[in-house]
KEKOLTOR-982860 format. One line per 5 residues: number of its first residue (from 1); their letters; for each residue y, z, x of C-alpha. Coordinates in Angstrom, 2 decimals, m for minus. Example, Ala and Ser with C-alpha at 12.3 -4.5 7.8 and 13.67 -1.06 7.14 Angstrom:
BEGIN
1> as> m4.50 7.80 12.30; m1.06 7.14 13.67
REM end
This chain:
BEGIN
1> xxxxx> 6.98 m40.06 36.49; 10.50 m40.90 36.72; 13.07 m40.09 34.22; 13.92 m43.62 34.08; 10.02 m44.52 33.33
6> xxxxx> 9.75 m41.73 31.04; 12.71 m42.71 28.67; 11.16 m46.30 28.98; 7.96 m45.16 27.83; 9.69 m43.23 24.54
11> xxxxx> 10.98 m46.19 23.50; 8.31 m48.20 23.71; 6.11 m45.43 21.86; 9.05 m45.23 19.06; 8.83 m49.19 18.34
16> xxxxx> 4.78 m48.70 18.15; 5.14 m45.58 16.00; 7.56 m47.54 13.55; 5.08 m50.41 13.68; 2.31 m47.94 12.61
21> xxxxx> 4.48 m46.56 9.96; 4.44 m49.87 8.15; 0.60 m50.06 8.90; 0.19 m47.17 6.73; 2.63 m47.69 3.85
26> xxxxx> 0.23 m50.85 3.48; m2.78 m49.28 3.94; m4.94 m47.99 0.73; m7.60 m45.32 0.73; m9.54 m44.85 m2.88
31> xxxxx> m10.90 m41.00 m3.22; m13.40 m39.97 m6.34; m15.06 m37.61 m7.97; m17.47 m37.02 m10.80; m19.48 m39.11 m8.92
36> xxxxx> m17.38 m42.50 m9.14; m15.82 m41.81 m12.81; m12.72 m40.62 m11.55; m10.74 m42.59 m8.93; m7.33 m42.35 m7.19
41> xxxxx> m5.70 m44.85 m5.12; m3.27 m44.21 m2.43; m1.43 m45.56 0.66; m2.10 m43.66 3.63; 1.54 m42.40 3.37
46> xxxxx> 0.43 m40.92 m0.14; 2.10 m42.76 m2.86; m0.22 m42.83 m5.59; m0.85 m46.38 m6.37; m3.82 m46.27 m9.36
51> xxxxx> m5.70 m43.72 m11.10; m8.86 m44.92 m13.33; m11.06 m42.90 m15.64; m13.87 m44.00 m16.56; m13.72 m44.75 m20.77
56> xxxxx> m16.62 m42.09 m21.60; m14.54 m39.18 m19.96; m11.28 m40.29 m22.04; m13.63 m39.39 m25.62; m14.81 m35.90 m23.99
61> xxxxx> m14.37 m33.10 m25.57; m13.73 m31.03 m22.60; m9.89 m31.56 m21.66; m10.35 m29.06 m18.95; m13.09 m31.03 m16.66
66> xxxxx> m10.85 m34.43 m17.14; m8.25 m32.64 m15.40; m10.22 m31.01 m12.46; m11.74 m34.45 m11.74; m7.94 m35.95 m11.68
71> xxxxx> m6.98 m33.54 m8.94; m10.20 m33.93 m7.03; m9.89 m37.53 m6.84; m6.29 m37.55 m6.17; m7.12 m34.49 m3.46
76> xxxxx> m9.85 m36.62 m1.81; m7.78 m39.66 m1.69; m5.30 m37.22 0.37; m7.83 m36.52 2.85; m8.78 m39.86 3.29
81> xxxxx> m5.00 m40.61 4.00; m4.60 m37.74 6.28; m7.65 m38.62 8.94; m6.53 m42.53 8.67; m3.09 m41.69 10.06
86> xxxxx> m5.09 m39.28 12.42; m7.26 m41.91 13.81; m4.09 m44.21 13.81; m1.79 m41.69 15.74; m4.29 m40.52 18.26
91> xxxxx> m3.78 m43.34 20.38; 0.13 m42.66 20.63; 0.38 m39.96 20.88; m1.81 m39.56 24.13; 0.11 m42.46 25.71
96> xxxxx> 2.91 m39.73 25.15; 1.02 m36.84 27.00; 1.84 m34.19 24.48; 1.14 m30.53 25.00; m1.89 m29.53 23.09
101> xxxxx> m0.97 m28.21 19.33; 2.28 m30.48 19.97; 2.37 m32.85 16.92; 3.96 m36.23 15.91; 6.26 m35.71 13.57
106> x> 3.87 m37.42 10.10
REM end
């Protein structure tokens, strides 16, 4: 491939990569734990958009457990982000022909 072609082909992958950008700042993943009664809401580019707990766990007793099942819904909500913009990157970034371990930079 020619340098010409080459440079070409960055700046086509840029625009796409900037397109998918805005893809995920609109895109929401929900993570949960305590099986459902904690749940965290997220754009794939991790703002945290919602957090709901369920009304029982809000009279418990156990302070401790509340918190836990905050982190592990916010933490699976993370993951969920994470292997979206995974999926959504793999694409590009083999049109790009990257070195293995080389990653995007998101």
């Amino acid at each position: 491939m020619n340098i010409l072609k080459m440079m070409e082909k960055v700046q086509e992958v840029q625009s796409r990569m900037e397109s998918l950008q805005e893809d995920l700042a609109r895109i929401e993943v929900e993570g949960v734990s305590g099986g459902g009664m904690v749940k965290a809401s997220m754009t794939c580019q991790h703002r945290l958009n919602s957090l709901s707990i369920d009304p029982s766990l809000v009279t418990a007793d156990d302070r401790g457990m509340l918190e836990d099942l905050i982190v592990a819904a916010i933490n699976d909500a993370h993951s969920k982000a994470e292997e979206t913009v995974r999926e959504r990157t793999a694409g590009v970034a083999g049109e790009l022909q990257l070195p293995p371990g080389l990653k995007l930079p998101f």
